[in-house]
Structure formats: structure tokens, C-alpha cells
TITI-267817 format. One record per residue (C-alpha): z, x, y; residue number from 1; residue in one letter. Coordinates in nm, 3 decimals, m for minus. Example, Ala and Ser with C-alpha at 12.3 -4.5 7.8 and 13.67 -1.06 7.14 Angstrom:
! TITI-267817
0.780, 1.230, m0.450, 1, A
0.714, 1.367, m0.106, 2, S
This chain:
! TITI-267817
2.342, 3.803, m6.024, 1, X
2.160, 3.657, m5.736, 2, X
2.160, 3.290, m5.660, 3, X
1.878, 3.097, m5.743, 4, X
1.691, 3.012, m5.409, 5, X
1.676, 2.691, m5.241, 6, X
1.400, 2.455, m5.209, 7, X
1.362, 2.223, m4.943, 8, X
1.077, 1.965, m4.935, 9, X
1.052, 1.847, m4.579, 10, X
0.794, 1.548, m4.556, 11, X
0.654, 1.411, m4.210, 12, X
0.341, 1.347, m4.062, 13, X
0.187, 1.093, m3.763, 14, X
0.285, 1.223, m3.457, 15, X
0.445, 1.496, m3.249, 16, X
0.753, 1.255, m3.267, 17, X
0.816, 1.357, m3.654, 18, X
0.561, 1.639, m3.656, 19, X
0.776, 1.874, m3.422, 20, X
1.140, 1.787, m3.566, 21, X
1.001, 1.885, m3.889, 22, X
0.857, 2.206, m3.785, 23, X
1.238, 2.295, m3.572, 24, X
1.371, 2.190, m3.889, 25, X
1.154, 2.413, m4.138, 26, X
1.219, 2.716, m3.902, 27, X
1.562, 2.675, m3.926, 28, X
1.579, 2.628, m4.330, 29, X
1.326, 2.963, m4.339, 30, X
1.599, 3.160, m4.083, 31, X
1.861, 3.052, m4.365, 32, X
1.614, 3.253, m4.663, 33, X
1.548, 2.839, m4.801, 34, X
1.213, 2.815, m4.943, 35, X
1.054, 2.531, m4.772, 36, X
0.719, 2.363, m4.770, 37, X
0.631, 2.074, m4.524, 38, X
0.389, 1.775, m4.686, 39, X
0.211, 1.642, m4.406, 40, X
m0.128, 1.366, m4.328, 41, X
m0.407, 1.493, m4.117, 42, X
m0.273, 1.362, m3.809, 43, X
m0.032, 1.569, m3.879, 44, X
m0.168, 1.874, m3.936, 45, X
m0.326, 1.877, m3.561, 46, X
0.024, 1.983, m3.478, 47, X
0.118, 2.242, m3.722, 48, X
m0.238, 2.463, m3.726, 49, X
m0.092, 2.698, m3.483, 50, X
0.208, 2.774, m3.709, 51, X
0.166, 3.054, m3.896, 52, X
0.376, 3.130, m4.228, 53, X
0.435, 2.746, m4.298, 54, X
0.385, 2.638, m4.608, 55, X
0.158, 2.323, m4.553, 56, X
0.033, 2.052, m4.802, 57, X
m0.170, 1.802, m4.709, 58, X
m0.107, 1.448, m4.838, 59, X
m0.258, 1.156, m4.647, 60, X
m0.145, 0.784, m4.666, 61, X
m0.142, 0.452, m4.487, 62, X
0.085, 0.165, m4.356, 63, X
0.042, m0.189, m4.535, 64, X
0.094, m0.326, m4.151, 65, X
m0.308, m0.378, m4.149, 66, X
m0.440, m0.678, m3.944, 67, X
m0.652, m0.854, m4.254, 68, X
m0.570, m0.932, m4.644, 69, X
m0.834, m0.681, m4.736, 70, X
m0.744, m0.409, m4.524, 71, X
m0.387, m0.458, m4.676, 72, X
m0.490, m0.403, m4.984, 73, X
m0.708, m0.061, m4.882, 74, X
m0.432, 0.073, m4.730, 75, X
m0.203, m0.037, m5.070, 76, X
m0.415, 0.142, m5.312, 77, X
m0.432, 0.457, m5.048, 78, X
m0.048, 0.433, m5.093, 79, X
m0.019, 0.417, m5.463, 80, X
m0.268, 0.676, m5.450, 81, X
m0.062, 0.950, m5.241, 82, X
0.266, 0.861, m5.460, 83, X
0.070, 0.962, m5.752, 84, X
m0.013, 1.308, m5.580, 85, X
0.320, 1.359, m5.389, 86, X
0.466, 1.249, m5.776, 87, X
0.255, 1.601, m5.939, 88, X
0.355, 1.767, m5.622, 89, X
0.730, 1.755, m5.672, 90, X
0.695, 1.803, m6.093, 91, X
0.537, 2.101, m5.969, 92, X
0.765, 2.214, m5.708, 93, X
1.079, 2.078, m5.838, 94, X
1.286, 2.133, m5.469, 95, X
1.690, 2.069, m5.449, 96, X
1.630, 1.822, m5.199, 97, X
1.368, 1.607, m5.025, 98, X
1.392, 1.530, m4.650, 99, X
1.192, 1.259, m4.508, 100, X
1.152, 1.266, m4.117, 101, X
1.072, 0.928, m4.069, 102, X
0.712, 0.738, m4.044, 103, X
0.522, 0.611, m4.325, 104, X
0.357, 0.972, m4.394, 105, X
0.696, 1.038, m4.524, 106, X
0.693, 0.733, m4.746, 107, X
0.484, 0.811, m5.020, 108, X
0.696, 1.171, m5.088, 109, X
1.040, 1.000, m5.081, 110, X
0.932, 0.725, m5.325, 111, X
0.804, 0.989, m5.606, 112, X
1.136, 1.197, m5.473, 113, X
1.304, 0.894, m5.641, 114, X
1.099, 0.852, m5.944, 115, X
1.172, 1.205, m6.058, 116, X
1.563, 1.184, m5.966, 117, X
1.576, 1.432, m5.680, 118, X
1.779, 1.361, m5.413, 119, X
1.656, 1.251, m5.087, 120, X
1.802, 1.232, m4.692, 121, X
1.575, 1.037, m4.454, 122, X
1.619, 1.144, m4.067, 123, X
1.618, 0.849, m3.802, 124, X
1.570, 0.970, m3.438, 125, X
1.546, 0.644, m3.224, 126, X
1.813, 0.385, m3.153, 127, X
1.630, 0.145, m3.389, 128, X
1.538, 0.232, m3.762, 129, X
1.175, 0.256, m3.820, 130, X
0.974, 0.052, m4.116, 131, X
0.953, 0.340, m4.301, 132, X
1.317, 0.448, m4.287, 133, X
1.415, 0.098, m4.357, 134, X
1.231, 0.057, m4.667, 135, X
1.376, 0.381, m4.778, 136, X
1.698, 0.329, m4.694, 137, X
1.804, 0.159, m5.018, 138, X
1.725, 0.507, m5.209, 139, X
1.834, 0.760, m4.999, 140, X
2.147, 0.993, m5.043, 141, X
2.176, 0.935, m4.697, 142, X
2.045, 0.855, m4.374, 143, X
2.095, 1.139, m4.048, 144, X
2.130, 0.957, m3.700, 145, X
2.023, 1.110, m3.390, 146, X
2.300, 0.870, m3.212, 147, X
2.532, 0.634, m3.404, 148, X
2.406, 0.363, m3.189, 149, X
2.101, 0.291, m3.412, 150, X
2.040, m0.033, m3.494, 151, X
1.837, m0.212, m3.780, 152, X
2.027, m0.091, m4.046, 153, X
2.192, m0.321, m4.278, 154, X
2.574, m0.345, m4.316, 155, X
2.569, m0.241, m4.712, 156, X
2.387, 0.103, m4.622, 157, X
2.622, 0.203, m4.296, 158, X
2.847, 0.407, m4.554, 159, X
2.504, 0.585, m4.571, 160, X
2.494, 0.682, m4.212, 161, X
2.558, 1.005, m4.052, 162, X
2.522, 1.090, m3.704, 163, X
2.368, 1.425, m3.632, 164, X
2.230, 1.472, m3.347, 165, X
1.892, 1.515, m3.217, 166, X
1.662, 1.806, m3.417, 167, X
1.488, 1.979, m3.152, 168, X
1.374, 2.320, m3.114, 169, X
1.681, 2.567, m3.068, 170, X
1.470, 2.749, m2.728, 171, X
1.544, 2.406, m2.572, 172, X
1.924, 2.377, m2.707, 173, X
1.966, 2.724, m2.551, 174, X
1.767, 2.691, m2.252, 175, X
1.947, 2.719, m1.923, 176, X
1.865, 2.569, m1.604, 177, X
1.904, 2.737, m1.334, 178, X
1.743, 2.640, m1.013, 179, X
1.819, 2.444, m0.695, 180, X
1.624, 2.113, m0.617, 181, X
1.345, 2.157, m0.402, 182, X
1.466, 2.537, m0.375, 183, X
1.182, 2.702, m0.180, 184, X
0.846, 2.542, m0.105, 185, X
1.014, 2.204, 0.058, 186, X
0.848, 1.953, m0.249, 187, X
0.937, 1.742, m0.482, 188, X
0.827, 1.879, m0.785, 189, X
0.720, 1.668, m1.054, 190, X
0.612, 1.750, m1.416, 191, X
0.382, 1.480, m1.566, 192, X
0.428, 1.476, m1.989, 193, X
0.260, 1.233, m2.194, 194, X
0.388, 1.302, m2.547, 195, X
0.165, 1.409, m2.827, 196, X
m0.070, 1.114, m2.771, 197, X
m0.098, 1.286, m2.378, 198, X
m0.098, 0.937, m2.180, 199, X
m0.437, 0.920, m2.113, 200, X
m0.283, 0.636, m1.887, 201, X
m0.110, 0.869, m1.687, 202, X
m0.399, 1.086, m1.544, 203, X
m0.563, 0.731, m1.484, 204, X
m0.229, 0.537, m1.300, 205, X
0.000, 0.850, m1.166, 206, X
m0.276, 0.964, m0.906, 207, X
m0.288, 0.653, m0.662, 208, X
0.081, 0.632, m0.646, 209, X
0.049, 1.085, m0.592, 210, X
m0.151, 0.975, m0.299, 211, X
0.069, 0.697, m0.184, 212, X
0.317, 0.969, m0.154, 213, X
0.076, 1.217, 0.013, 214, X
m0.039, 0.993, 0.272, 215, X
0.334, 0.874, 0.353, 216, X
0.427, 1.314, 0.389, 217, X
0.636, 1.321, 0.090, 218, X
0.533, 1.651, m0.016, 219, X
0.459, 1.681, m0.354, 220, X
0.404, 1.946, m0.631, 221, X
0.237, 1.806, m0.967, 222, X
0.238, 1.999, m1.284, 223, X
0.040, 1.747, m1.491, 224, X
m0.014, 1.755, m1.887, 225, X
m0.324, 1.591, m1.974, 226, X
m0.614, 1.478, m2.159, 227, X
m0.890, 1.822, m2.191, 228, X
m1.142, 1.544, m2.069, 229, X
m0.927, 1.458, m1.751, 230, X
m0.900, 1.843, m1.612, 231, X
m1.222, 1.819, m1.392, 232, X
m1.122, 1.498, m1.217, 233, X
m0.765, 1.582, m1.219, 234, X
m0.866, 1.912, m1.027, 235, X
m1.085, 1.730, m0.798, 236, X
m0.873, 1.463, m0.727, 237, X
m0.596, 1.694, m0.613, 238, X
m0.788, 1.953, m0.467, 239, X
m0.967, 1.658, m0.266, 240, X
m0.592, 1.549, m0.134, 241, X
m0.470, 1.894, m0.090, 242, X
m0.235, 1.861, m0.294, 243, X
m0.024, 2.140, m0.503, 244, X
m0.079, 2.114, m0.833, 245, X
m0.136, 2.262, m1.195, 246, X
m0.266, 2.111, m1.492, 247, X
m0.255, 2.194, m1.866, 248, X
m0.374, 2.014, m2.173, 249, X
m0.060, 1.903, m2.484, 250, X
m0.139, 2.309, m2.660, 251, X
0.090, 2.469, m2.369, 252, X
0.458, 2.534, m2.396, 253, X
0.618, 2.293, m2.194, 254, X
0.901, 2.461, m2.187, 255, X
0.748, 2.721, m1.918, 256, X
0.760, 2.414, m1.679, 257, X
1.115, 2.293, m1.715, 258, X
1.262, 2.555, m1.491, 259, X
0.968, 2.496, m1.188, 260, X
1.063, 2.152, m1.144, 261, X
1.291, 1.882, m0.982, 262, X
1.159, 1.582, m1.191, 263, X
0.968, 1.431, m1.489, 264, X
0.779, 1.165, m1.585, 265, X
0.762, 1.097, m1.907, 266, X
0.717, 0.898, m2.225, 267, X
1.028, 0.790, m2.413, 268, X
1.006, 0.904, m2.785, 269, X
1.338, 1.033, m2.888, 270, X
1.222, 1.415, m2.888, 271, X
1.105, 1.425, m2.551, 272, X
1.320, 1.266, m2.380, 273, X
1.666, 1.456, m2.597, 274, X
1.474, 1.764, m2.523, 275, X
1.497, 1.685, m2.146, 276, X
1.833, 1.578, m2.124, 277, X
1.972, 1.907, m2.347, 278, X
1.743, 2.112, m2.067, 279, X
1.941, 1.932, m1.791, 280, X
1.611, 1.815, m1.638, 281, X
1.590, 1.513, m1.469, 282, X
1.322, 1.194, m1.565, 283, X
1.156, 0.877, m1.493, 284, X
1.077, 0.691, m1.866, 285, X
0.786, 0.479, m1.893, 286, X
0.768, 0.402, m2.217, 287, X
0.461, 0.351, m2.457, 288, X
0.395, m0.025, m2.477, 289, X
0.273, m0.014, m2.790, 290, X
0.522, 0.185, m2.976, 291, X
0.658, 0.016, m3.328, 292, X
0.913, m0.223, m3.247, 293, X
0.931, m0.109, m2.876, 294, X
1.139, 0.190, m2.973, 295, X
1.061, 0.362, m2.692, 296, X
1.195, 0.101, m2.459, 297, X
1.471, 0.078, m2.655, 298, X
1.511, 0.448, m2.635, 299, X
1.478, 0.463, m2.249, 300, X
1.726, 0.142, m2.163, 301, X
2.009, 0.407, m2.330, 302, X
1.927, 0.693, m2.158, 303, X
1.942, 0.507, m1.827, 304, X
2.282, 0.310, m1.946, 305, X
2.425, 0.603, m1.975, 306, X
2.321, 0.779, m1.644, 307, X
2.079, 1.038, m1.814, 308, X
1.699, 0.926, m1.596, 309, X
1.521, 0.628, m1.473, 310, X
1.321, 0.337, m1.654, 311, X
0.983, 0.236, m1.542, 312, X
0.819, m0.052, m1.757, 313, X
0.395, 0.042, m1.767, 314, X
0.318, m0.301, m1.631, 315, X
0.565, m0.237, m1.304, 316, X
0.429, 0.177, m1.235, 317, X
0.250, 0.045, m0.914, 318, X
0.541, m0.192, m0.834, 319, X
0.805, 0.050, m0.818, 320, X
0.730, 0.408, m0.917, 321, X
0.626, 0.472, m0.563, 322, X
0.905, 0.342, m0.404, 323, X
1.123, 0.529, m0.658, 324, X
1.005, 0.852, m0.577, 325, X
1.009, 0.783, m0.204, 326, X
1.407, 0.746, m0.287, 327, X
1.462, 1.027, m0.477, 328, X
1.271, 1.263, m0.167, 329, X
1.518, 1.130, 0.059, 330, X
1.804, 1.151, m0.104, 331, X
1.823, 1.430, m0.367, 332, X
2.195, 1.382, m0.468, 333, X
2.042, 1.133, m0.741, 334, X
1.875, 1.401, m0.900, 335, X
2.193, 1.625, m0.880, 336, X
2.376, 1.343, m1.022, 337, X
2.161, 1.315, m1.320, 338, X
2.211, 1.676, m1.415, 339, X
2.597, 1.579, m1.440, 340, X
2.558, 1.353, m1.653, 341, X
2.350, 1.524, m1.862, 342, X
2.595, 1.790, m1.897, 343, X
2.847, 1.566, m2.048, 344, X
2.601, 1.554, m2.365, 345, X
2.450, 1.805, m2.593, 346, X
2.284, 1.852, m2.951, 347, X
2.410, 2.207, m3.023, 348, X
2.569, 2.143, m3.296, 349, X
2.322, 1.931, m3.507, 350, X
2.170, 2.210, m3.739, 351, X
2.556, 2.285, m3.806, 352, X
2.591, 1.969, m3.888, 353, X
2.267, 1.930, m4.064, 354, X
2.393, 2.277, m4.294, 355, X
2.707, 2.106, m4.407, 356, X
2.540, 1.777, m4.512, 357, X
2.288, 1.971, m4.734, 358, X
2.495, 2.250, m4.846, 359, X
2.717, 1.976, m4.980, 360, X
2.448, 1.791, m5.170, 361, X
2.274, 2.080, m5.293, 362, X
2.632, 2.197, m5.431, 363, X
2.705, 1.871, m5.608, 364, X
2.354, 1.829, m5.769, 365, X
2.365, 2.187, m5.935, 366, X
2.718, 2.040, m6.062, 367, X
């Protein structure tokens, strides 16, 4: 007699940040014959459209972090609200195991995960627990680390912890680098990411410091990812400069770019900037000033501690960006070093890892 199938219910929402973990992590439980669904908010969903043969519900939500009393309150009764319906959901569905990806679209899911007794893991992928996760923490089975240098959590739950690694999409844990700095055409070349929000400051700051650079003969190549309403003045502003360049909006595969380049810029969310260190490429951080609890910064001070790319605050860009990349032209041995570094560290093993933490919990609830 066959084995009843698995059921995972993998809950995210917000940004790219959660949104594409939870897809790599879906595809993976679907590869394994586990029947999963994702519950996702409308921001959400922007990300997933393009996947076909996803199982999508759509549950929207709020955060209580409102700036007013009364907005507080909105966004309460919102909350109760998408309990309720993630609460039918799950009495419908009735999965093994819940798996919250962090963000408060993942809130609502866990909560009514609780309610009705099925087990739930929560997934933490910066170096400081988010609201979310920290308010779920006290429920959930457990609690997977990208890196076991995440703080916020509370002494009582760190028998909770378990350090995973970063989920990201298996093309990038498999991808191989293989090209020479500045191999043929004599320029730097840079690739511009924004994250899922796109950095509409980028396409607005990046281009005088570009033209710092082109009128000082550091040769440049800029593959930039931008905003669909920055393409016409990001074309004519390069074009105008003569300088190389190629831009693309967040739908592309950035992946195609990691291999035609010496050097990022990026945001710091955790995804991005694990995916560029697994691919062995190179970066400059600037993280997003506004992120919750400066996570990002906090991401991008441990990726330079440790050797993996560069820290640029927002405020200092025109300060020292310039001056950085001026540097790095002349002296391309900091780039190589980089790579080294990044070779001492990989997330290969985290859907391994991730297989043995759920097999084992499915295993004991069916007991």
C-alpha cells in the first residue's frame, strides 16, 4: 500500500525577499512528489504570476506597526480577519506541516497553524529575527537559520534554532563561474541590481558617479536593472556618454548576467546578496535605509567582516563609491580576492538539511 502523500503549506508574501525562497522552496518539495500549496498577499503574488503549476491562494493581511491609533486598529481587524480565512483554509487542507517564510504575510497562517494543532517551522534569513518571526517564535516547532549568527532571539527559544543555510534557487547553488576579470573588452564591468523593490534610487544616484568614472577613462560596462519608467533616460543618458551598457527591468533572469561581469552593486537582503556570494561574484552593498530594523545593514556589515564584498551606506554613495571603483580598476587583485573568500562558503547543502528537519517532524507527528 502506497504512502499517504505529503502536504506542505508554505506561507509567505511581501517581497521578493520571502516571495522567491518560498517559490525555490515549493519547487523543491514538488521535485520530492510533496503536495504543496503556497498562501500568499497581493504583493506577493506580483512575483509568483509567471509560475506556472503552483498552487497559489491568496490571503492578504497587515502589520499592527501603523503610524496612528486608528490605523492600528484597521490593520488589527484586517488581521483577525485573514486568521479566520487562513483558520478554514487549513481545516480544509489539513497539511503535515506549515512553513512560514518570514514577514507578517506569513503571520496570520502560522497563528491558525497553531489553533488547529499542526505543526509549524518558521524560516529566518537575515542576521536579525524579523517582527514577525519573533512573535512566532514562542509556537513554532522550530526556527531554520540562514547563519547561526542571528540575533534577536531570546535565550529560552535557542534550543529552537537550527542553522540551515540560505534557500535559494538550486541554478544559483550549481552555477559556475568561469571567467577572467576584465577578460576581453578592457572594462570594468558592473551589474546594477536593485532587489524586488528595483532601487529606483539607483537609476537616479549610480549615473553621476558612471560619469565620474567616464570622464576620469575608467572604462566602464553597465548592465543596469531598473525601473520600466527609467529605460528611456537610462538609454539616453548612456548613449549620450558613450558608454557600454544594457538595461533590463526586475522580470529578467539575472542569472544570465552573473557570468558577463566583474562586479555588482547591490542591495543587501539576505537572498541577493547569498545568491551572489554562492555564484562567486563579487559586490558593493548599499543597503536599503529603510529596511525593518536595518537588517540590511546588518546583513552587509557580515558579509564585509568576513571578506565576502564592500559596504556603501546610501547617504555616503557620492562620498566614496567613486573613489571605490576607481580602486578596484586599478588594482583588480581585490576582486580576485573576494572570489576566495567566497569559495570558502557555500549553501549546497541546505535543502539536505531542510529534508532531514521535515522528514523528522512529519515522521513523529504521524506517530
Amino acid at each position: 500500500m502506497n504512502k499517504k502523500q505529503k502536504k506542505i503549506i508554505i506561507a509567505t508574501g511581501g517581497t521578493g525577499g520571502h516571495v522567491f525562497p518560498a517559490y525555490s522552496l515549493a519547487k523543491h518539495f514538488i521535485d520530492k512528489k510533496i503536495d504543496v500549496q503556497i498562501v500568499s498577499d497581493k504583493r506577493g503574488l506580483r512575483y509568483l504570476k509567471d509560475y506556472n503549476g503552483l498552487k497559489i491562494v491568496e490571503i492578504n493581511t497587515s502589520t499592527i506597526f501603523k503610524k496612528n491609533i486608528f490605523l492600528s486598529l484597521i490593520s488589527m481587524l484586517i488581521i483577525f480577519y485573514s486568521i479566520i480565512k487562513s483558520f478554514i483554509f487549513l481545516l480544509t487542507n489539513r497539511p503535515n506541516l506549515v512553513f512560514g517564510m518570514g514577514g507578517y504575510s506569513s503571520f496570520p497562517v502560522c497563528i491558525a497553524a497553531k489553533i488547529l494543532r499542526i505543526p509549524f517551522v518558521i524560516y529566518e534569513s537575515n542576521l536579525y529575527i524579523g517582527k514577525a518571526n519573533k512573535y512566532l517564535l514562542p509556537f513554532a516547532e522550530k526556527i531554520f537559520v540562514s547563519n547561526k549568527e542571528v540575533k534577536g532571539i531570546s535565550q529560552k527559544f535557542l534550543n529552537k534554532v537550527l542553522e540551515i543555510g540560505n534557500i535559494i534557487r538550486k541554478e544559483i547553488l550549481d552555477f559556475q563561474l568561469n571567467s577572467d576579470f576584465i577578460q576581453k573588452e578592457g572594462k570594468l564591468r558592473i551589474l546594477v541590481l536593485g532587489g524586488s523593490q528595483a532601487a529606483k534610487i539607483f537609476g537616479e544616484k549610480l549615473t553621476e558617479i558612471f560619469k565620474e568614472c567616464h570622464e576620469t577613462k575608467i572604462p566602464l560596462k553597465i548592465y543596469q536593472q531598473c525601473l520600466p519608467d527609467q529605460n528611456d533616460y537610462l538609454t539616453s543618458f548612456y548613449k549620450n556618454l558613450n558608454i557600454d551598457f544594457e538595461i533590463f527591468n526586475f522580470t529578467e533572469n539575472i542569472l544570465n548576467y552573473f557570468s558577463k561581469i566583474d562586479l555588482a552593486i547591490t542591495r543587501s537582503g539576505s537572498s541577493m546578496l547569498a545568491e551572489l556570494v554562492n555564484a562567486k561574484v563579487p559586490f558593493i552593498a548599499v543597503p536599503l535605509p529603510s529596511s525593518a530594523d536595518d537588517h540590511q545593514l546588518k546583513n552587509a556589515i557580515y558579509y564585509e567582516k568576513k571578506g565576502y564584498g564592500y559596504l556603501i551606506e546610501e547617504k555616503d554613495l557620492n562620498l566614496k563609491l567613486f573613489q571605490l571603483i576607481k580602486k578596484i580598476s586599478k588594482d583588480l587583485s581585490l576582486l580576485s580576492l573576494m572570489t576566495s573568500k567566497q569559495r570558502e562558503y557555500s549553501d549546497k547543502s541546505v535543502y539536505k538539511n531542510i529534508d532531514e528537519q521535515i522528514n523528522t517532524m512529519i515522521n513523529n507527528e504521524e506517530h
